[in-house]
N, C-alpha and C positions, 0 to 999 in steps of 0.2 A: 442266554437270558433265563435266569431260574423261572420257576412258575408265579413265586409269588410276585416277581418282576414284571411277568409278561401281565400279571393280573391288575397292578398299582399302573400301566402304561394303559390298560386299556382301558379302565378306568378316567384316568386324564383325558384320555383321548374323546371318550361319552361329554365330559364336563367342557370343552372345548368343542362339542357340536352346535351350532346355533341353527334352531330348527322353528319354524313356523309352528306355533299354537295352532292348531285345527281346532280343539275340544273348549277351550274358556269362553264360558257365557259371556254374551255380551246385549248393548241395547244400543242403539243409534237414534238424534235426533235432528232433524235439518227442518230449518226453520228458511221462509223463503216468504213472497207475495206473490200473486197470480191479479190478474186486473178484473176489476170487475164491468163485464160489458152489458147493458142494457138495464132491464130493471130488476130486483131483487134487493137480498141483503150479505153479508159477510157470510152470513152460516148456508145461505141458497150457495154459495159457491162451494165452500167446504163440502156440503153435503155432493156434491154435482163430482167433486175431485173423488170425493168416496166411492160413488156411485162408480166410475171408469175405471178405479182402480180394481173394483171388487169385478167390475167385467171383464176385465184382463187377466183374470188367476187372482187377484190380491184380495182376498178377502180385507175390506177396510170399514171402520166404524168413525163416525164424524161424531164430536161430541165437542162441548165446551171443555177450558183448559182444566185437567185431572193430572193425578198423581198417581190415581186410582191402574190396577192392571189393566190392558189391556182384555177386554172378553175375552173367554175363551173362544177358539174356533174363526178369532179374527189374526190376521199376522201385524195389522196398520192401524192406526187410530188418526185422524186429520182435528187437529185443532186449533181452536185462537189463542192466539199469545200476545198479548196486551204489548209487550217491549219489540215489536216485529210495527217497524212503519214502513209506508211504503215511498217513493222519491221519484219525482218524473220532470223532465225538462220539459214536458207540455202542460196546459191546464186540460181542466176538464176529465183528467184519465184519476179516475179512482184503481187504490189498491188495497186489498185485503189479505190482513196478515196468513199465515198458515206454520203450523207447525207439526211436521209428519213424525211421528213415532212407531219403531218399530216392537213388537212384544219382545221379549226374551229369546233370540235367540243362542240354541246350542251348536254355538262353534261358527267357524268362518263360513265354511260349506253353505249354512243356513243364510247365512247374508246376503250368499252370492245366487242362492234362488231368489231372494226377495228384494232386496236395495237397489240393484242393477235397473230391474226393469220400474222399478217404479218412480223413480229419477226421470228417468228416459221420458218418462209418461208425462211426469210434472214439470218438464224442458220444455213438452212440444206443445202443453198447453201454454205455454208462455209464461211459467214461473221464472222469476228471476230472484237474486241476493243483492243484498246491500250490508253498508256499516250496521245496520242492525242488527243483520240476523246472524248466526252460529251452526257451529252444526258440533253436536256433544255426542260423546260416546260414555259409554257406561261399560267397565272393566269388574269380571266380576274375581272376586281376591278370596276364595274358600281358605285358601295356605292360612288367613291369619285367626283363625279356629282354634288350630291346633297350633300355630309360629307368628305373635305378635308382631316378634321380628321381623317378619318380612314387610309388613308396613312400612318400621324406620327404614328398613333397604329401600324402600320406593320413595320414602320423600327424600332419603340423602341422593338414591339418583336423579331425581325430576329436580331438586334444588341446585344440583352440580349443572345440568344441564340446563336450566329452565333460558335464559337468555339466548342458547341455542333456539332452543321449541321456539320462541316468538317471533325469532327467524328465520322462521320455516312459513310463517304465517303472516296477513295485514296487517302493518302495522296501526293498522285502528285498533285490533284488539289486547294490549297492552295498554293502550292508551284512553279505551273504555271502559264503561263500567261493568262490564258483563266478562270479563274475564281476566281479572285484576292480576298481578302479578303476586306471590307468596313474599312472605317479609324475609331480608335475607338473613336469616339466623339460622346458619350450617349447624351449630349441633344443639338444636330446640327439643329432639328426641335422645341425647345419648342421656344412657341410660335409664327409658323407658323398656320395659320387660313386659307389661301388660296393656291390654286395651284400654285399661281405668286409668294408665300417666298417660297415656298416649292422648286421650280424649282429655284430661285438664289443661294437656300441650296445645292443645286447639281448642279449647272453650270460645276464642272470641274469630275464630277462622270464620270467614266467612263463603256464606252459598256461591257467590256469583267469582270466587276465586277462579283460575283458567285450573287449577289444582282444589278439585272438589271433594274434600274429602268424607261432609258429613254422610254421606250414606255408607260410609264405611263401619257405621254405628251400628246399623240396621243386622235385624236376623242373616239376612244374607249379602253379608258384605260386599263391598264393590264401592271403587270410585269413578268421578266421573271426570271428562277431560275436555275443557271448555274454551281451551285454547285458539281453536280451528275457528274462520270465521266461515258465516253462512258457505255453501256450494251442493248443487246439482251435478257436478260432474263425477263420473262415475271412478274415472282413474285416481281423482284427489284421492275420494272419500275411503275409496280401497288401501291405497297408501297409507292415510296415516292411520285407518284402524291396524294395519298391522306394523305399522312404529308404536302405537300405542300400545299393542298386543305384546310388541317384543320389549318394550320398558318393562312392563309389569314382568315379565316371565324371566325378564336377566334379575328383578329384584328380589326374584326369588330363588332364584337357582344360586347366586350369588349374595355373600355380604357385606353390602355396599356400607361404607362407612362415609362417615359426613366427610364433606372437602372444606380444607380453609379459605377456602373461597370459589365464587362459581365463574365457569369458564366464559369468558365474552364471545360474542357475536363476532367470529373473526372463520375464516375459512381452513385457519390449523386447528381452532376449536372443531369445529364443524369433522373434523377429520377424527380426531378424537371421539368423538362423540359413536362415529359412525364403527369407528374398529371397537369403542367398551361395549358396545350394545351386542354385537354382533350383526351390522350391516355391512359388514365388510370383511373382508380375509386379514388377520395377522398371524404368526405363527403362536406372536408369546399370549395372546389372548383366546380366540376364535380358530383354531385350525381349519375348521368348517365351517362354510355360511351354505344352507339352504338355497337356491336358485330366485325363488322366490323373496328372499330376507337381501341378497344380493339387486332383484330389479328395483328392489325397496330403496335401498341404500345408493343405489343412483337416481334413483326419482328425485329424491330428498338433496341429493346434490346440487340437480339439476334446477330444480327449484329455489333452491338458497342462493346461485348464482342469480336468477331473474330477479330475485326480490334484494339483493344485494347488489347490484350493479356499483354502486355508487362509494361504499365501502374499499378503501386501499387494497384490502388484502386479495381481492379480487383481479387486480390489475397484474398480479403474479401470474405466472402461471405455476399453476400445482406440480410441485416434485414430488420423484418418489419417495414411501415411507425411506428415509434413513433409521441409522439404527439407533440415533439420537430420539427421533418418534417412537419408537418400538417401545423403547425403555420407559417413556414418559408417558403415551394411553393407558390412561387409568383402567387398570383392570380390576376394577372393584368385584 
């Protein structure tokens, strides 16, 4: 093999590695109720969550609902959020909304100081989720700075995929208002080249999409991902911030071109999905999947069967990739 040979192969070989984002900023928000026991008000609770938090290592700051950054020198902010009710099969049990916010942080590593144990925290005081709450992640996208481009990659894969993701998730939340489904129009960006067509392509998008994209506007771009309904557990929340992580970062390394259509809620989609992203080993896509990007990609398996039970394609059992599959995972 000449040099310039063994150079163009290892090459392929770098572009064919799927590897866990450690470094992409990111922001998380879980929304939940905790019950209100004795006498006080909504913000005595809040304030009381802040308080244990910031005793435990978490610096946290209680405030009413902001947009505003977190203080400096705090990691958490605890606030109300008006669309957060609370649901009890008894009377007499009040519940008071909450919704935890984390600051900015750099990279996964930062998460997994902070999110973990503060979850844990607001389980054992008896936080729970319902159809109302959410839990949104904020992806931050610097690429479209300098590569506009890489935006359309990100909606033509979340649009190719999008009926997957909701399958991944309650079906309350497609069917809510707080994380609406995107309109299926495959190619709404070709041939957008800058942030100004890109932005008159979504003049009428809205906030509460499961596909957020207005802060993608902002000085420092980033979208957010509204899909996920409320959860304190800590294995969910890690999982899909890094399917999340790994959509954004395949749409960028790759370009994704619109599909003529988006894939359904089926368990060969589902397969599909998991070998384009890189959750899973193919040779003609992904040669390498990270260990990590691999526990991912059976998480999300295993979970689309639970929430899928009832679906045909389920009642198969899964073969392996043939090379009829090979040929047909979209390697965008």
């Amino acid at each position: 093999m000449s040099c310039e040979s063994k150079q163009t192969h290892r090459k392929e070989q770098v572009m064919l590695a799927s590897k866990l984002n450690r470094n992409r900023r990111i922001g998380t928000e879980f929304e939940f109720v905790l019950p209100q026991i004795g006498s006080g008000t909504g913000d005595d609770v809040r304030r009381t969550l802040a308080q244990i938090l910031t005793s435990n290592g978490l610096p946290t700051v209680a405030r009413g609902y902001s947009h505003r950054p977190i203080p400096a020198g705090m990691d958490l902010a605890v606030e109300y959020d008006s669309s957060v009710r609370g649901e009890s099969r008894y009377s007499g049990i009040r519940w008071e909304s909450v919704e935890l916010k984390t600051r900015i942080l750099q990279g996964i590593d930062d998460w997994e100081r902070i999110v973990p144990k503060a979850l844990n925290i607001c389980r054992y005081l008896g936080g729970r989720v319902n159809v109302s709450t959410g839990h949104h992640v904020h992806i931050s996208m610097p690429e479209i700075n300098e590569r506009p481009t890489a935006f359309r990659s990100l909606y033509n894969t979340i649009h190719r995929f999008e009926p997957l993701i909701y399958g991944l998730v309650a079906s309350s939340r497609s069917a809510g208002r707080y994380a609406t489904p995107m309109l299926d129009r495959p190619g709404l960006l070709n041939g957008c080249k800058s942030m100004e067509a890109i932005g008159d392509s979504f003049r009428r998008h809205p906030r509460t999409s499961g596909f957020n994209v207005i802060p993608m506007f902002n000085s420092d771009p980033r979208w957010e991902s509204r899909y996920h309904g409320g959860t304190l557990d800590v294995d969910k929340a890690r999982h899909w911030l890094r399917f999340m992580l790994r959509i954004t970062d395949h749409a960028c390394q790759r370009t994704c071109k619109a599909a003529k259509s988006q894939h359904p809620n089926s368990r060969d989609s589902l397969d599909k999905m998991l070998v384009t992203l890189g959750l899973k080993v193919n040779s003609r896509v992904y040669a390498k999947v990270s260990p990590e990007l691999r526990e991912t990609g059976a998480f999300l398996l295993n979970r689309w069967k639970s929430l899928n039970a009832d679906l045909p394609q389920t009642m198969i059992k899964a073969q392996e990739a043939s090379v009829e599959s090979n040929q047909l995972a979209m390697a965008c």
